[in-house]
C-alpha positions in Angstrom: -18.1 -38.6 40.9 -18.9 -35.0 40.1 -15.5 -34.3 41.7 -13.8 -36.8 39.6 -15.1 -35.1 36.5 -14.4 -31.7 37.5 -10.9 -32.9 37.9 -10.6 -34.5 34.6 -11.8 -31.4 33.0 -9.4 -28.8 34.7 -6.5 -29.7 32.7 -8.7 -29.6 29.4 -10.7 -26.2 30.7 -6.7 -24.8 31.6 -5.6 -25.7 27.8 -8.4 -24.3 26.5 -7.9 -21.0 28.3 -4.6 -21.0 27.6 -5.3 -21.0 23.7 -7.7 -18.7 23.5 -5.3 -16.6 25.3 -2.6 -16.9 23.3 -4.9 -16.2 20.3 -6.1 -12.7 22.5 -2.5 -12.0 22.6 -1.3 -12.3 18.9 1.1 -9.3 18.0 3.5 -8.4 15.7 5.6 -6.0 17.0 4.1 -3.3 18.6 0.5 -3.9 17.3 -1.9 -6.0 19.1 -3.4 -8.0 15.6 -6.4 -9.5 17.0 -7.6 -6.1 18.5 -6.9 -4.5 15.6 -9.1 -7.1 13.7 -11.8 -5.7 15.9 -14.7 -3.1 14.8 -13.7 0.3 15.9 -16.3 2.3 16.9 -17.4 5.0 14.8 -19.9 7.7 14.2 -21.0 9.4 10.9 -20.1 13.3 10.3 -22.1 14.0 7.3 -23.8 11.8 5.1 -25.7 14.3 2.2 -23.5 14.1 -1.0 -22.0 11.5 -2.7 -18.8 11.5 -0.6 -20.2 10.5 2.9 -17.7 11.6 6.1 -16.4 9.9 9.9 -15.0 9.8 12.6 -13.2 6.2 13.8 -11.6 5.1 17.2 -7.8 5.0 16.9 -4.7 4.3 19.2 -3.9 5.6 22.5 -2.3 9.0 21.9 0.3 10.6 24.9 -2.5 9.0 27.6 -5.3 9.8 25.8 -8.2 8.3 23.3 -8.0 9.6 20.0 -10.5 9.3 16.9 -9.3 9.2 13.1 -11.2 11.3 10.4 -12.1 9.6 6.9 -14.2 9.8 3.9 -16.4 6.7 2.1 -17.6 6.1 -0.8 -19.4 3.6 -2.9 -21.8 3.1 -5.6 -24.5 3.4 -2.9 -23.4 6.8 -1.8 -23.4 7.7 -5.3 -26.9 6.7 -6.5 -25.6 4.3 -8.7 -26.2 0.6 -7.0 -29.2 -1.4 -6.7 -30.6 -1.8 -3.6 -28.8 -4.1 -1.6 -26.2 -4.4 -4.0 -23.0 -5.3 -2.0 -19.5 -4.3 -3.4 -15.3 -4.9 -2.7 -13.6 -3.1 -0.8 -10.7 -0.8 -0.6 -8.6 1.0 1.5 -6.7 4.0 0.4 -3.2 5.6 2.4 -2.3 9.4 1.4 1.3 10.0 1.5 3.4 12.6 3.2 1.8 16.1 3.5 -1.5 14.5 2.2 -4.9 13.9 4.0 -8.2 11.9 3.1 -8.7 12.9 -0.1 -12.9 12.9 -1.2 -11.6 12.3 -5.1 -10.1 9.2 -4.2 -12.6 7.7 -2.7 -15.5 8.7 -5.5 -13.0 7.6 -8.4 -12.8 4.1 -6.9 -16.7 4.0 -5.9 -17.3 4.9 -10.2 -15.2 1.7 -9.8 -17.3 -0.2 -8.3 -15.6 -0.5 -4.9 -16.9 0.9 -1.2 -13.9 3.1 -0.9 -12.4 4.4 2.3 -9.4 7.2 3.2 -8.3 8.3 5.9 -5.7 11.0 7.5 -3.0 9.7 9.7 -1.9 13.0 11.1 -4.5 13.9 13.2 -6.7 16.2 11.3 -9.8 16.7 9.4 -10.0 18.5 5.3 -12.3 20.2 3.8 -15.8 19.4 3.3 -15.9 17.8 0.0 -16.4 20.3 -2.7 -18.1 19.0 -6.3 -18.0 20.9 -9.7 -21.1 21.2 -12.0 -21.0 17.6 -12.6 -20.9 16.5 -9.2 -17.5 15.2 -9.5 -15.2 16.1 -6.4 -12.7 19.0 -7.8 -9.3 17.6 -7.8 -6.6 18.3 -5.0 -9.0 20.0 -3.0 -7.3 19.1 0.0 -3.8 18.7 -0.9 -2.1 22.1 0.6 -2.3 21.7 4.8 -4.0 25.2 5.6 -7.4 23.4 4.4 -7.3 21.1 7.2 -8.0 21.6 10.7 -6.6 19.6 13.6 -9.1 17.5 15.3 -9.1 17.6 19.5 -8.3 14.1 20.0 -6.2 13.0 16.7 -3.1 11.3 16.8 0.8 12.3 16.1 1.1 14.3 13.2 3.0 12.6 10.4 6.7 15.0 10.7 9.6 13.5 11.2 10.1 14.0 15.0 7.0 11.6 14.7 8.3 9.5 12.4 11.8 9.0 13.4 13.2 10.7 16.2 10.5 9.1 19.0 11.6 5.8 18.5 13.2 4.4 21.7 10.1 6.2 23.6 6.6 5.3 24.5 4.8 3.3 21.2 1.9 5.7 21.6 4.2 8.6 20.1 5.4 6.5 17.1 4.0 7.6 13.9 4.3 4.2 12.0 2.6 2.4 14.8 -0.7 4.6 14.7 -0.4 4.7 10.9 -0.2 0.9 10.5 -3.0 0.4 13.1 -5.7 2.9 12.0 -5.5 1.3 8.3 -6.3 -2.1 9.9 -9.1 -0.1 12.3 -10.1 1.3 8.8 -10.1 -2.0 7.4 -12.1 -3.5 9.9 -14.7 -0.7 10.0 -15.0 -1.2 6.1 -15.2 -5.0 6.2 -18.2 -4.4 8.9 -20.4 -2.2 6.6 -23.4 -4.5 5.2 -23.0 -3.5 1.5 -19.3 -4.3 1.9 -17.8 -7.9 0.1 -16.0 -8.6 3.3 -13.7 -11.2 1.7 -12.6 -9.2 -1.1 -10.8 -6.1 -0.1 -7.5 -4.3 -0.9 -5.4 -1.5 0.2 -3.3 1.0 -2.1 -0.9 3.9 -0.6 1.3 6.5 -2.0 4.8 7.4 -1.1 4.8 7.0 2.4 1.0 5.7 1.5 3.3 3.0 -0.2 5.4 2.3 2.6 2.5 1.7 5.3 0.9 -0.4 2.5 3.5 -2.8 3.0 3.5 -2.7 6.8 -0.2 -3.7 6.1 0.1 -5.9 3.6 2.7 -7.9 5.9 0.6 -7.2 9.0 -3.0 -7.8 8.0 -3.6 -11.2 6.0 -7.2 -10.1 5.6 -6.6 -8.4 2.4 -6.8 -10.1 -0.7 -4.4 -7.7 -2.8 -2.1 -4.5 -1.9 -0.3 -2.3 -4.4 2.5 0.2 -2.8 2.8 3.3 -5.1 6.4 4.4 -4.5 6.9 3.4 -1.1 9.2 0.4 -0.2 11.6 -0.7 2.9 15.2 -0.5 2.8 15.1 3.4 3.8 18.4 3.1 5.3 20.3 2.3 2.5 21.8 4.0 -0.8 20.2 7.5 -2.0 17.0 7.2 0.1 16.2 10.6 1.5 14.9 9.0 4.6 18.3 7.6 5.4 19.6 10.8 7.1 17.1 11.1 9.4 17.7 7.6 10.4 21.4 7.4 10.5 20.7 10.6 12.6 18.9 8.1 15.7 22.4 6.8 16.2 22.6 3.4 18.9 18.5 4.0 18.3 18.7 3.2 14.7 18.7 -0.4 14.7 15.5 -0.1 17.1 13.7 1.7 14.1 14.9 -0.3 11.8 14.0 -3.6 13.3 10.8 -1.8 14.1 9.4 0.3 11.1 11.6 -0.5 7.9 9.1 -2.5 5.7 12.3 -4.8 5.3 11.5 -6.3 8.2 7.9 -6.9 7.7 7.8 -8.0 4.3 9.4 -11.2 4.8 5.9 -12.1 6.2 3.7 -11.0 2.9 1.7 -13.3 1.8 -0.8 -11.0 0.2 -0.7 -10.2 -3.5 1.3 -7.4 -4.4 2.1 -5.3 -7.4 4.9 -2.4 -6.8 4.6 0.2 -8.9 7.5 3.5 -9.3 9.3 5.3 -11.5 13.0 4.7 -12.4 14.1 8.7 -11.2 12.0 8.5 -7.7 14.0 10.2 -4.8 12.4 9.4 -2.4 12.0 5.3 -3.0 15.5 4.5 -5.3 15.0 1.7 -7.9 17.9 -0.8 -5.6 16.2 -0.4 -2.3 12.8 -1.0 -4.7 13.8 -3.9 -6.1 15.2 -5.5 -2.4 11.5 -4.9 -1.5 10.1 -6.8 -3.6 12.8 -9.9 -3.5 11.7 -9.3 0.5 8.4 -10.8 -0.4 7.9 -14.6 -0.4 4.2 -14.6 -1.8 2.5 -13.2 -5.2 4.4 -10.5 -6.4 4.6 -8.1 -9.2 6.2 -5.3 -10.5 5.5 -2.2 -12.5 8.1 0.3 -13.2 7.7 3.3 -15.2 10.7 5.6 -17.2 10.4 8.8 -15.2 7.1 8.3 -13.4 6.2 11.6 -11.7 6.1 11.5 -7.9 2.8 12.7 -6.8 -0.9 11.7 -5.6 -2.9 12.2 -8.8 0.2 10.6 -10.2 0.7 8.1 -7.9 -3.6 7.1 -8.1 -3.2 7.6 -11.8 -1.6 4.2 -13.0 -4.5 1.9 -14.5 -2.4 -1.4 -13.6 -3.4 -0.7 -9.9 -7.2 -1.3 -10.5 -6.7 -4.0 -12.7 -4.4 -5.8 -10.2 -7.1 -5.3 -7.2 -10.3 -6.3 -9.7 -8.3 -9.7 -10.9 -8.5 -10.3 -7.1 -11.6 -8.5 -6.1 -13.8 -8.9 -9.1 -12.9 -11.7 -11.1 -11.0 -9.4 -13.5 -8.2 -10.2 -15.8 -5.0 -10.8 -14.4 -1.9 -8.5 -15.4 0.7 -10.4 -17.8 2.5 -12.2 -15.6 6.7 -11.8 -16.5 8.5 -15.2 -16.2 12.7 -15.5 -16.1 15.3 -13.3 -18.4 17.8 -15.9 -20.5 20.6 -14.7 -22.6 20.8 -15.7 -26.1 23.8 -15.0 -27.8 23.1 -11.0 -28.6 19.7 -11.3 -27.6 18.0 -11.7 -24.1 14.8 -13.3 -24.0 11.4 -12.8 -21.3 8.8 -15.7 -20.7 5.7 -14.8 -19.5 1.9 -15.7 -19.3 -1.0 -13.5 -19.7 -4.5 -13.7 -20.1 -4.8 -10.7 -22.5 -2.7 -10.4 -25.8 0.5 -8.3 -25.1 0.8 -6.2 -27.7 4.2 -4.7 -27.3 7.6 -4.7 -25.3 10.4 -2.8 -24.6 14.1 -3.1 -22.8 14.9 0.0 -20.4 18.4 1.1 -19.6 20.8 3.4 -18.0 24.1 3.8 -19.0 24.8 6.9 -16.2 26.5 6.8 -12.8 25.9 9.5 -10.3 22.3 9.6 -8.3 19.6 7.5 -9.8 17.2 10.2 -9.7 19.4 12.1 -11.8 20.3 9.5 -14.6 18.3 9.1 -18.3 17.2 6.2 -19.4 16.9 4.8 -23.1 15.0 2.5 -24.3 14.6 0.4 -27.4 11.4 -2.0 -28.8 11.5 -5.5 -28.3 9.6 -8.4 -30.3 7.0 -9.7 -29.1 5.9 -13.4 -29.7 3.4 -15.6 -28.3 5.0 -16.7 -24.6 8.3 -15.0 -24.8 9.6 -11.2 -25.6 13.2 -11.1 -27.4 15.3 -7.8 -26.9 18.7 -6.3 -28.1 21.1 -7.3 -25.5 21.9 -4.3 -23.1 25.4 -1.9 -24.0 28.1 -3.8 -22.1 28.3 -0.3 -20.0 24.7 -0.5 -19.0 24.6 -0.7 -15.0 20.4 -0.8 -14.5 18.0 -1.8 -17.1 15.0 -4.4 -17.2 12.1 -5.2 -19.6 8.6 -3.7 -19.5 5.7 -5.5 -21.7 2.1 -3.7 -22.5 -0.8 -6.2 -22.9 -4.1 -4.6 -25.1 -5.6 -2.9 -22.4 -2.5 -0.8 -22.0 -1.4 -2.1 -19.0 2.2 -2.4 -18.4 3.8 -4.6 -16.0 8.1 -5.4 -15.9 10.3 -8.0 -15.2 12.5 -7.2 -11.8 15.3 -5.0 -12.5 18.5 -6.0 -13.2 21.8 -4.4 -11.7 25.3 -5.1 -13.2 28.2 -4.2 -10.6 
């Protein structure tokens, strides 16, 4: 009888293996998601002043192990929590030539958040340094002769790394081990006991932006993203990137199919609210706006007349903490822009919000030539309750689109329109 069980249970035992197998081998792409998912190991490098530093496991590395170097923060760390208290979460991306930055992570733990950055090429900043207040001074780390290279860090974030190893071993790819150690960071952060694991977010600049929305597409974990600047569609029109890449020849494809965002975010189905300027050079308002039509889920967009390209710029926007706390904290949503209708000289804007918009304006170009190059006029729109009405654009307007402000000050925009 016992062998008549063990019979009927083999091909029950066998499926059962076989799913939990399949589930132990869930990637996308190159990255292994349910590993990733995992709890990196870690170890703390100093925890005296407000801004607490660590060290994190990350990818394989040319063969060998390599550990990632962030800094936390949160209102524990800065005396200002109850015990116990616990608090959202948020991961935060530097951009190129950046590093984990101690101010960012203290201006979202005065937020209210547990707050974690972390450098993706391989190194270590400064120790944290505070002014009389105790406020980290700003930029501290921003120029690369105050970092040091750790022993075992990854691929530093050139464009070698970046581009030109594609076609070689994974390990050497700079978007793999960027990707990947924001998810180990995510993890770790989820892990921490005075962390709200199920409400967490991430926000990058530049190409903090553009790993935000390999993330975002990657790691469904997260309950809002915001991409500052960075966006997919690198290998088209005036992006600067698109050299480099038309450079990898028969390879391109490979890196495109690989690392452009565009073929990631297709798979969003977090929240998220893309923010730039109209003049960017680096992230072009067409390729921007493909981005975001890229993305089946939530979606918003906020797009600024000549935002400046920078990390205190990029952090600077208040939109991008009241986007995360309408998901994290219960906060009030961002006015929510609905479909542009022509009528007769006029165009008109439906949207929804939960706070009084207070004012509205249409944004235009008139110029050919590069996008970063072209100025932009603007002219004030009426605002009534459910609907914004605007002066038609000029016939010879090629780009324009139509921002609204609610009473906080926070400005969102309806997606950009392009005329051929």
């Amino acid at each position: 009888m016992n062998h008549v069980r063990s019979a009927l249970l083999l091909p029950i035992i066998t499926c059962l293996a076989l799913a939990a197998s399949a589930v132990a081998a869930e990637t996308i792409g190159a990255w292994n998601l349910t590993e990733l998912k995992r709890t990196p190991a870690m170890h703390w490098v100093a925890q005296t002043g407000p801004v607490h530093a660590l060290l994190y496991a990350g990818e394989k590395f040319e063969g060998h192990d390599t550990e990632v170097f962030a800094f936390y923060a949160s209102p524990a760390t800065l005396g200002e929590a109850q015990p116990g208290a616990k608090f959202p979460g948020v991961v935060l991306i530097h951009g190129g030539g950046g590093t984990a930055f101690a101010e960012w992570v203290h201006l979202w733990a005065k937020r209210g958040y547990a707050a974690i950055a972390m450098d993706l090429a391989g190194c270590r900043p400064i120790d944290p340094v505070y002014d009389a207040n105790g406020n980290p001074v700003r930029n501290q780390a921003a120029k690369p002769d105050t970092r040091t290279r750790l022993p075992n860090g990854g691929p530093d974030h050139g464009h070698p790394q970046k581009f030109d190893s594609i076609g070689g071993d994974v390990s050497t790819h700079w978007p793999y081990h960027a990707a990947a150690s924001v998810i180990r960071a995510h993890s770790l952060l989820r892990s921490l006991p005075e962390v709200d694991a199920n409400h967490t977010a991430v926000t990058g600049i530049s190409w903090g932006g553009y790993t935000t929305c390999l993330v975002a597409s990657l790691d469904d974990r997260f309950k809002a993203a915001v991409p500052v600047y960075g966006c997919g569609f690198l290998f088209e029109g005036e992006s600067v990137q698109k050299p480099a890449i038309d450079k990898l020849g028969d390879r391109r494809e490979a890196w495109i199919k690989a690392y452009d965002p565009s073929s990631l975010l297709t798979r969003c189905r977090v929240p998220i609210l893309f923010v730039n300027g109209t003049n960017d050079i680096h992230y072009p308002l067409d390729s921007y706006q493909k981005s975001f039509d890229a993305v089946p889920g939530r979606k918003q967009l906020r797009i600024e007349v000549k935002m400046s390209h920078g990390h205190p710029s990029g952090w600077a926007p208040k939109e991008i903490g009241l986007f995360i706390d309408s998901f994290c904290r219960a906060g009030q949503a961002l006015p929510v822009p609905g479909k542009i209708s022509t009528d007769g000289d006029k165009i008109r804007l439906k949207y929804t919000s939960a706070v009084p918009v207070k004012s509205a304006s249409l944004h235009y170009t008139i110029e050919t030539g590069l996008r970063s190059a072209r100025t932009w006029e603007s002219l004030p729109a009426q605002v009534d309750a459910g609907a914004v009405t605007a002066p038609k654009p000029p016939e010879n307007a090629n780009t324009w689109f139509i921002a609204l402000t609610d009473e906080r000050g926070a400005m969102v925009t309806s997606p950009i329109q392009f005329q051929p």
